[in-house]
C-alpha positions as CSV (number, residue, x, y, z in Angstrom):
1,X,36.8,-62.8,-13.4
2,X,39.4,-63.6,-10.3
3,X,40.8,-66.4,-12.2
4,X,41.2,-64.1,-15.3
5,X,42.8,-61.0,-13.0
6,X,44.7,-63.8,-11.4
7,X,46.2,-65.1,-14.5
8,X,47.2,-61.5,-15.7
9,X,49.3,-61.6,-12.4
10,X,50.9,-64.7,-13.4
11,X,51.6,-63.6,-17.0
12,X,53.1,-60.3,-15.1
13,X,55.6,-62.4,-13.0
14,X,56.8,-64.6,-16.0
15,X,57.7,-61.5,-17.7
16,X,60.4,-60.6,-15.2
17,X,61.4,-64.3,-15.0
18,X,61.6,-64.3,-19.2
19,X,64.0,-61.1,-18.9
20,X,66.0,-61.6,-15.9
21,X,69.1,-64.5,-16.7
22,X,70.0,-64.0,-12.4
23,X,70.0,-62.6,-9.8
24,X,73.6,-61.8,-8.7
25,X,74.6,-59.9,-5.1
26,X,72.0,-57.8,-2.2
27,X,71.4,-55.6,-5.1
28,X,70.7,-57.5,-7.4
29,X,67.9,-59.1,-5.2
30,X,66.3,-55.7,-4.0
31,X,66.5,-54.6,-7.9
32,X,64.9,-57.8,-8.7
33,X,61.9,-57.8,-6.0
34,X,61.8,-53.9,-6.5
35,X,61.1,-54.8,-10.2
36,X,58.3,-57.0,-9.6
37,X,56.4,-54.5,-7.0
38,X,56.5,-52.1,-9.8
39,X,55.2,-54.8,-12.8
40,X,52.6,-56.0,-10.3
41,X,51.7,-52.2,-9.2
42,X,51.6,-51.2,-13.0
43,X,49.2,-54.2,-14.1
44,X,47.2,-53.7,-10.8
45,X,46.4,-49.9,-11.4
46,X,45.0,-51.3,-14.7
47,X,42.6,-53.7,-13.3
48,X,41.5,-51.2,-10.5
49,X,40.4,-48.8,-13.2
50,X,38.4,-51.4,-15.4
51,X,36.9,-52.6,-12.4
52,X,35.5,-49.1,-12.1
53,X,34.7,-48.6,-15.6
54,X,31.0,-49.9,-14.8
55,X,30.6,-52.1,-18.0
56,X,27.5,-53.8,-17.9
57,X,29.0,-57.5,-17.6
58,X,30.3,-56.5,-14.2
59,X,27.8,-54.0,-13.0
60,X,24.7,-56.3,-13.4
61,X,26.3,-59.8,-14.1
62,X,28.6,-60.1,-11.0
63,X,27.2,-57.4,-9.0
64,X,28.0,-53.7,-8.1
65,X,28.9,-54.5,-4.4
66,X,30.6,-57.4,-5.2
67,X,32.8,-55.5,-7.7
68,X,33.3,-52.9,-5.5
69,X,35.4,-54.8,-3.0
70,X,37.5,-56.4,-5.6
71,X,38.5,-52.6,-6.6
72,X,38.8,-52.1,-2.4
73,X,41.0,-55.5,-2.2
74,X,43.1,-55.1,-5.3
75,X,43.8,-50.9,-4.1
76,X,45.2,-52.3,-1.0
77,X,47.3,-54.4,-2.8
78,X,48.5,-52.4,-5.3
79,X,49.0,-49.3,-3.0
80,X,51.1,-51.4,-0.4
81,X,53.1,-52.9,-4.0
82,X,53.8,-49.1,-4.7
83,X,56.2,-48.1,-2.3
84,X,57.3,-51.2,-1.7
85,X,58.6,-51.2,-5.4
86,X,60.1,-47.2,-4.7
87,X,62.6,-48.2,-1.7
88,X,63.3,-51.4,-3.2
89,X,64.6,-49.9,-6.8
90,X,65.8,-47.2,-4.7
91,X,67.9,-49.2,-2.0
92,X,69.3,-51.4,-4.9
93,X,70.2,-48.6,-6.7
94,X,72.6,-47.1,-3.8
95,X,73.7,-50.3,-2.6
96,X,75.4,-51.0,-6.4
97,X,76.7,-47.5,-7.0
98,X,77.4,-47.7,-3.1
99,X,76.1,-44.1,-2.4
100,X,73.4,-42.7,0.1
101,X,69.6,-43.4,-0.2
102,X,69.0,-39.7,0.3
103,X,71.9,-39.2,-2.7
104,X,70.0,-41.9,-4.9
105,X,66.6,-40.6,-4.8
106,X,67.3,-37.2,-5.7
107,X,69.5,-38.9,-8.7
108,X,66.8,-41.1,-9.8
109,X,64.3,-38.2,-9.7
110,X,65.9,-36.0,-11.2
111,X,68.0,-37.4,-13.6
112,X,66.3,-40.6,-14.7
113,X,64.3,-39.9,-17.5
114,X,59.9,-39.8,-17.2
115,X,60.7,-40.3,-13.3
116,X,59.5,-36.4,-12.5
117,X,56.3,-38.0,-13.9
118,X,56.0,-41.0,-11.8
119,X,57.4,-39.4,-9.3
120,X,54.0,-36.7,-9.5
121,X,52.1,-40.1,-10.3
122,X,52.9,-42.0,-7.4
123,X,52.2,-39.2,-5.2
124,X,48.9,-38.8,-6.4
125,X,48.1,-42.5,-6.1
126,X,49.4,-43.2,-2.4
127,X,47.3,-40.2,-1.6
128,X,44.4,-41.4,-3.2
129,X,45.5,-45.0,-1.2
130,X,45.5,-43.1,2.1
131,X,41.9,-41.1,1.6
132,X,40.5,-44.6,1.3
133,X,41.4,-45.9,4.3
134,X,38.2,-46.5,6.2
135,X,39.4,-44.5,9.2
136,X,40.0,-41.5,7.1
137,X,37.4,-41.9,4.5
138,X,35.0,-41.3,6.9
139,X,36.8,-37.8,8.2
140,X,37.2,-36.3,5.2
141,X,34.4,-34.9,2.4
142,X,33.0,-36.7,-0.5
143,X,34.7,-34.2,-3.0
144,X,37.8,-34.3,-1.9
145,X,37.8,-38.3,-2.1
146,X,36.0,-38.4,-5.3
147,X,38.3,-35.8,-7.4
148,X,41.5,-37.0,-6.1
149,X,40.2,-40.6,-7.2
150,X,39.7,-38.1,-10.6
151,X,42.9,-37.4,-10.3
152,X,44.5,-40.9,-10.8
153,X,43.3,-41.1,-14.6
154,X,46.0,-38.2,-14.8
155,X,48.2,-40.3,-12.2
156,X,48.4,-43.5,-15.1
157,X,49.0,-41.5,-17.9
158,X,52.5,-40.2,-16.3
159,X,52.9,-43.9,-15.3
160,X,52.4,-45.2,-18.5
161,X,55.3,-43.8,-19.8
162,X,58.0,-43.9,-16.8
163,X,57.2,-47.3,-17.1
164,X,57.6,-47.9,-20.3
165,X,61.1,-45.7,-20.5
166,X,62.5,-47.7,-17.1
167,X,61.2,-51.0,-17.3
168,X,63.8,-53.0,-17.6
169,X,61.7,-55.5,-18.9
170,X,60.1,-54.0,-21.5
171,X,63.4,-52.0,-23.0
172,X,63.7,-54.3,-26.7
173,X,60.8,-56.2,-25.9
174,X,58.6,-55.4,-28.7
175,X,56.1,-58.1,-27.4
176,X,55.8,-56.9,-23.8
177,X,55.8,-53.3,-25.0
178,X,52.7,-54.1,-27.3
179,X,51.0,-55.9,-24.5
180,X,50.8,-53.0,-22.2
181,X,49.9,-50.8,-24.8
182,X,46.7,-52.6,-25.6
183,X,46.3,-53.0,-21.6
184,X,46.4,-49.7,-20.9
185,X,44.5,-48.9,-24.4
186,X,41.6,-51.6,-23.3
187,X,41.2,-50.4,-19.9
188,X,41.1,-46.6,-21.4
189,X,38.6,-47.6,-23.6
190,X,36.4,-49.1,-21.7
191,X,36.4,-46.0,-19.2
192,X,35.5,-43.7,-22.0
193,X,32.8,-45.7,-23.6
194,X,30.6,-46.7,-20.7
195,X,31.6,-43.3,-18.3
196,X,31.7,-40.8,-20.7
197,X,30.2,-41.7,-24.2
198,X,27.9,-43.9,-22.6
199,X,26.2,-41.9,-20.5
200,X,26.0,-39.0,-22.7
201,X,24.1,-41.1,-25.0
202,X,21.3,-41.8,-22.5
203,X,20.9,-38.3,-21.5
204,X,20.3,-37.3,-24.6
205,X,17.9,-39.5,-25.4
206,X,16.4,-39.6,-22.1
207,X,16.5,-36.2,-21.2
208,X,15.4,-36.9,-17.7
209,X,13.6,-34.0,-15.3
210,X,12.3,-34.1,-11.8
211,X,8.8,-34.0,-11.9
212,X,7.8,-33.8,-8.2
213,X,9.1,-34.5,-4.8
214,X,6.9,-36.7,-2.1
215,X,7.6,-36.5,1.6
216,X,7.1,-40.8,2.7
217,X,8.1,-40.8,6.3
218,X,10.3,-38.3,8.7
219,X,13.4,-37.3,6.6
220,X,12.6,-39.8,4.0
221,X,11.4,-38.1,0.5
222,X,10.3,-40.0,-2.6
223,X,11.7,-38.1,-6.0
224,X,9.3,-38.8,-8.9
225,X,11.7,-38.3,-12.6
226,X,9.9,-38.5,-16.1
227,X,11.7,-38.8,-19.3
228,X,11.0,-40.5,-22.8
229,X,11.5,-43.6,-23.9
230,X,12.6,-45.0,-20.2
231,X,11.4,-48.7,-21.8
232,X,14.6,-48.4,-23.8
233,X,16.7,-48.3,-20.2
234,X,15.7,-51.4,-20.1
235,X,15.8,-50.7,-15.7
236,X,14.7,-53.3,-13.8
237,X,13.5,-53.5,-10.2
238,X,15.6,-54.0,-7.2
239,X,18.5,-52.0,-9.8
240,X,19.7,-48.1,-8.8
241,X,21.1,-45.6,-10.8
242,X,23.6,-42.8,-10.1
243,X,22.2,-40.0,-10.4
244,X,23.2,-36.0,-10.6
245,X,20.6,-33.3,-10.2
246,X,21.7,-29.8,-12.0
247,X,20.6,-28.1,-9.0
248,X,22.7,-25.6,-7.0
249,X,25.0,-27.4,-4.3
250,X,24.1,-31.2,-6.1
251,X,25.0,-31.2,-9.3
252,X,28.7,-31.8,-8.5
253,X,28.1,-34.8,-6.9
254,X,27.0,-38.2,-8.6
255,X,24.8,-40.8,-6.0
256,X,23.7,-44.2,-6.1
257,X,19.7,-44.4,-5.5
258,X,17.4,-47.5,-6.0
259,X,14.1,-47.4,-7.7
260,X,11.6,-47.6,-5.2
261,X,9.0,-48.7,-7.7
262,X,8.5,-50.6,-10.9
263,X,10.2,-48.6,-13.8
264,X,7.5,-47.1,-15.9
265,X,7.3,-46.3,-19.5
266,X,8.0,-42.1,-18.9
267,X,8.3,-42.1,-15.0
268,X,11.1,-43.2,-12.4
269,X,11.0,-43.1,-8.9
270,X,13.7,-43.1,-5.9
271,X,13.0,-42.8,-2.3
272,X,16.3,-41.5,-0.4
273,X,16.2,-40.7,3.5
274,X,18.0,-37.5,4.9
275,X,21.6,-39.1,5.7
276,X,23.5,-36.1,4.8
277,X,23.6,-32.5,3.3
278,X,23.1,-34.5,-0.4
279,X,20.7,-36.6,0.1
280,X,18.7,-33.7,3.2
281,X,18.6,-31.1,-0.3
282,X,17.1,-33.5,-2.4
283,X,13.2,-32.9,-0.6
284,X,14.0,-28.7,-2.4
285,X,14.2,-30.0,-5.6
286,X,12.3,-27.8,-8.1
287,X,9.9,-29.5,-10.7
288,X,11.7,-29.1,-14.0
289,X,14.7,-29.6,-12.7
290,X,17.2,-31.7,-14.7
291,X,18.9,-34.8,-14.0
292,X,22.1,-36.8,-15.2
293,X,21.5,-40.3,-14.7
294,X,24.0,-43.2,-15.2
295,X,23.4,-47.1,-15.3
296,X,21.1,-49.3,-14.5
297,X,23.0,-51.0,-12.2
298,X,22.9,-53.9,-9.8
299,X,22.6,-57.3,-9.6
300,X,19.8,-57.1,-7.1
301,X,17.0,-58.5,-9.2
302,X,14.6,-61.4,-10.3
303,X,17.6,-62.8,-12.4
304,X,19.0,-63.9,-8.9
305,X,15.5,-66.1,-8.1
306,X,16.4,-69.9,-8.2
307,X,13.1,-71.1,-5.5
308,X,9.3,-70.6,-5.6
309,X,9.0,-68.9,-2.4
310,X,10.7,-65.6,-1.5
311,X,11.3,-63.3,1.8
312,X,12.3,-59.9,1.2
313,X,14.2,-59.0,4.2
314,X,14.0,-54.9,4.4
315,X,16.1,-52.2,7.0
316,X,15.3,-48.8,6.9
317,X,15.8,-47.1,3.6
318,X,16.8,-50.4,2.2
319,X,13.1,-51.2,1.7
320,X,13.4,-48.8,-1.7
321,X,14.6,-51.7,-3.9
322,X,12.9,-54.4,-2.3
323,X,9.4,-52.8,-2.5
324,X,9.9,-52.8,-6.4
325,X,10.9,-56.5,-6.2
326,X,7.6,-57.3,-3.6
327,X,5.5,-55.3,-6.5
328,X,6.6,-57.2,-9.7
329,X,8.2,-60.7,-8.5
330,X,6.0,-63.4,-9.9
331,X,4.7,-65.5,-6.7
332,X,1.4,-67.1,-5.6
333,X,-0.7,-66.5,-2.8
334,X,1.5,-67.1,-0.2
335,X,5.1,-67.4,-1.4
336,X,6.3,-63.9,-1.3
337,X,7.1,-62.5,1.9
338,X,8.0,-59.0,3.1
339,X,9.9,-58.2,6.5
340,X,10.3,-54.9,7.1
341,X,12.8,-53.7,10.2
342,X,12.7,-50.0,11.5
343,X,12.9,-48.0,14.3
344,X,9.3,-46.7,15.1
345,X,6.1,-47.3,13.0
346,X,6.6,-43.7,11.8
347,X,10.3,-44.7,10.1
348,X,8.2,-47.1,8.1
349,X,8.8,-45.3,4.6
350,X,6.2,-46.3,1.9
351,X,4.1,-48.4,4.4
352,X,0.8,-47.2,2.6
353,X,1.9,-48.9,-0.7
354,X,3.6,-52.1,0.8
355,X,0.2,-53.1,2.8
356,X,-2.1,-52.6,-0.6
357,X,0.9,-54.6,-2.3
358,X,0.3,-57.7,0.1
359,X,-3.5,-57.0,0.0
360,X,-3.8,-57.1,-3.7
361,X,-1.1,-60.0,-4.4
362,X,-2.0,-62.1,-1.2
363,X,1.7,-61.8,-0.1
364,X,2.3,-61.9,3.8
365,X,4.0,-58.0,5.3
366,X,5.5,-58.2,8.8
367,X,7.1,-55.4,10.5
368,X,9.9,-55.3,13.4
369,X,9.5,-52.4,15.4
370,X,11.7,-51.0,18.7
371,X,9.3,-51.2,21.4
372,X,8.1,-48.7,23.4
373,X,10.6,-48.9,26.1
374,X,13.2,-48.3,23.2
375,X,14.3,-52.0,23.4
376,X,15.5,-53.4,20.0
377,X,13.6,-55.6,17.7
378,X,16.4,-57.7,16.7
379,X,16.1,-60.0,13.6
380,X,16.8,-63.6,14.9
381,X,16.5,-67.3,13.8
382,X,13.8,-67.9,16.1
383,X,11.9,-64.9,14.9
384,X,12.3,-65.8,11.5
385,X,11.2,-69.7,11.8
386,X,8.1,-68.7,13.5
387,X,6.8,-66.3,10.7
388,X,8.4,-68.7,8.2
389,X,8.7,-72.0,9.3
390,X,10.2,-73.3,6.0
391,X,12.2,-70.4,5.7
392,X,15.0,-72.6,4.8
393,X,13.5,-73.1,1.3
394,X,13.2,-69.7,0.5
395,X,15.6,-67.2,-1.5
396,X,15.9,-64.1,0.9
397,X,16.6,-60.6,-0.8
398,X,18.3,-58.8,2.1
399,X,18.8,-54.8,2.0
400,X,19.7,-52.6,4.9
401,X,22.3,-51.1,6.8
402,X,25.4,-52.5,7.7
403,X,24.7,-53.8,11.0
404,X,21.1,-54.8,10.3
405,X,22.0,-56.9,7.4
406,X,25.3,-59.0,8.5
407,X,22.9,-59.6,11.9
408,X,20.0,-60.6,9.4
409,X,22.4,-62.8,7.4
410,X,23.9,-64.7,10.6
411,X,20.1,-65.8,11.9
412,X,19.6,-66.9,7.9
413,X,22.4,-68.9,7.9
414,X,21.3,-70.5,11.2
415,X,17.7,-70.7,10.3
416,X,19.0,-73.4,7.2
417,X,19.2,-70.5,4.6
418,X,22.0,-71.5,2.2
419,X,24.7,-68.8,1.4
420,X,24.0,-69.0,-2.0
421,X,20.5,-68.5,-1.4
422,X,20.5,-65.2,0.4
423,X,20.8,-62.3,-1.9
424,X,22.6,-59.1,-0.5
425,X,24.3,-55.6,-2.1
426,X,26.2,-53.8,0.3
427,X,28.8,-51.0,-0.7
428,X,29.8,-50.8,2.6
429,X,33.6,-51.6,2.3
């Protein structure tokens, strides 16, 4: 998939080599680079939104996480290319009709035709750029970052056609022209097939309700959802969906939760702890209420198995997809581990079912608990070579927090667990 992306870059550069016969003077060289940023920022807003688009191939096949930080890495990119292509047009602009910057931006605005569109365009997208910023993500509310991230399907569409009227390398190129047509057609094709049509389609024949809510542990609720025909969602354990309940002060906002247990013929089930006002309302919700459900997705599953034995390597709430696995991976007596880190005995969520899954499968269950001083229970190498002295010939399925889980993966990799054998979604970015 990066080879593919990367190629599209490549195909991008060669068609401002194809077009341009030289490059001729200071202007000529800041139109030229400013040219590029804008080809490059034009092909890379397309491959951040089909990145998004959730199709299937990507979603379960190369993993949610995973794809996630392409879309993180190739916004960066692409919003640094944006500006970058703005003052360079616009500098090379002034410096040929040797007039102020301040005189040549209000000219290209308003003058140029389609540029009042990109102009709204690339206002929208560098403020979409600057919300995602980890230091101000966190400071500002989900809703705002989600509908301005709405907001940039609007953003391309005036793009589309300011770059189209003012690429100079698409003006009598029939060829190029056609090409970003079907780019832009593609990637709007995938996003309304598998985000709109997609998930309308499962609703309906889903039509999925909450039937009852289960506390598990301080702030930690189970949600039990029944529907018909959940065979044909063809879920699988260690997967999440994102789900909406139509209740009031939720439905507007779409989460990811894992299954926290096997996926039944008429019944789902998701265990969420209280991290926020979202996920805190979710232990009111009404029997009968309805639910909007999109996916499965995830790569976190029995697919990724390539060894006999197996240690499921659990923090906090992250044991929701990982007790499904520890349920329904095939393993004899002995091969399938569990180790589950919390805080106190008491933060072990669904501790009742994970000891009479070890009891009735013969699986080994070890918890790490802060003692009761408050001291840490750290996950180390030497911790993890004396429960499993051959740990280094096991796959490890690792879900947890941030911290816990690039600790965890550290002792792995020093306890002989090979990279490719240590299985980890994380949409921490």
């Amino acid at each position: 998939m990066l080879a593919l992306a990367g190629a599209g870059a490549v195909a991008v550069l060669a068609l401002w080599w194809h077009d341009t016969a030289a490059v001729v003077g200071p202007a000529g060289w800041l139109i030229g680079a400013g040219r590029i940023a804008g080809l490059l920022t034009g092909y890379g807003c397309a491959v951040l939104v089909a990145l998004m688009a959730r199709v299937p191939a990507l979603e379960r096949g190369v993993g949610s996480d995973r794809v996630a930080r392409w879309h993180a890495m190739a916004g960066r990119y692409t919003i640094c290319l944006l500006p970058a292509h703005i003052v360079l047009i616009v500098w090379g602009y002034a410096v040929q009709a040797h007039t102020g910057l301040v005189h040549e931006t209000t000219t290209v605005v308003f003058d140029y035709p389609e540029m009042l569109k990109g102009t709204i365009a690339g206002l929208i997208l560098l403020a979409t750029g600057v919300l995602s910023a980890r230091a101000v993500r966190r400071r500002v509310s989900y809703e705002t970052w989600y509908y301005l991230h709405v907001l940039t399907y609007l953003a391309l569409f005036l793009a589309f056609g300011h770059q189209l009227a003012l690429g100079a390398d698409f003006a009598g190129n029939a060829a190029a022209q056609n090409a970003w047509y079907v780019l832009y057609l593609g990637v709007a094709a995938l996003v309304v097939w598998f985000r709109v049509l997609a998930p309308v389609r499962l609703n309906l024949r889903h039509r999925l309700r909450v039937a009852a809510t289960v506390r598990e542990a301080p702030g930690v609720v189970s949600v039990i959802i029944r529907g018909r025909r959940l065979a044909e969602l063809h879920a699988e354990p260690g997967q999440f969906l994102r789900w909406r309940f139509l209740a009031d002060g939720l439905w507007w906002t779409s989460t990811p939760y894992s299954l926290s247990a096997a996926p039944g013929p008429d019944q789902l089930r998701i265990t969420v702890k209280a991290l926020g006002d979202h996920s805190a309302a979710l232990a009111l919700l009404r029997p009968g209420t309805r639910v909007w459900a999109e996916g499965p997705y995830g790569a976190l599953t029995s697919a990724r198995r390539t060894r006999s034995k197996v240690l499921l390597l659990a923090g906090g709430v992250g044991v929701t997809p990982l007790r499904a696995l520890f349920e329904t991976l095939p393993a004899r007596p002995g091969d399938l581990t569990l180790l589950y880190r919390g805080r106190t005995a008491d933060d072990l969520a669904l501790r009742a079912e994970l000891e009479a899954i070890a009891r009735s499968r013969g699986a080994r269950l070890y918890y790490a608990v802060n003692a009761a001083d408050g001291t840490r229970a750290a996950i180390t190498t030497t911790g993890l070579r004396t429960i499993l002295p051959d740990i280094g010939q096991h796959d490890v399925y690792l879900c947890g927090p941030d911290g816990m889980a690039l600790e965890s993966y550290d002792a792995l990799r020093a306890a002989g667990v090979p990279a490719a054998h240590i299985h980890h979604e994380s949409f921490e970015l």
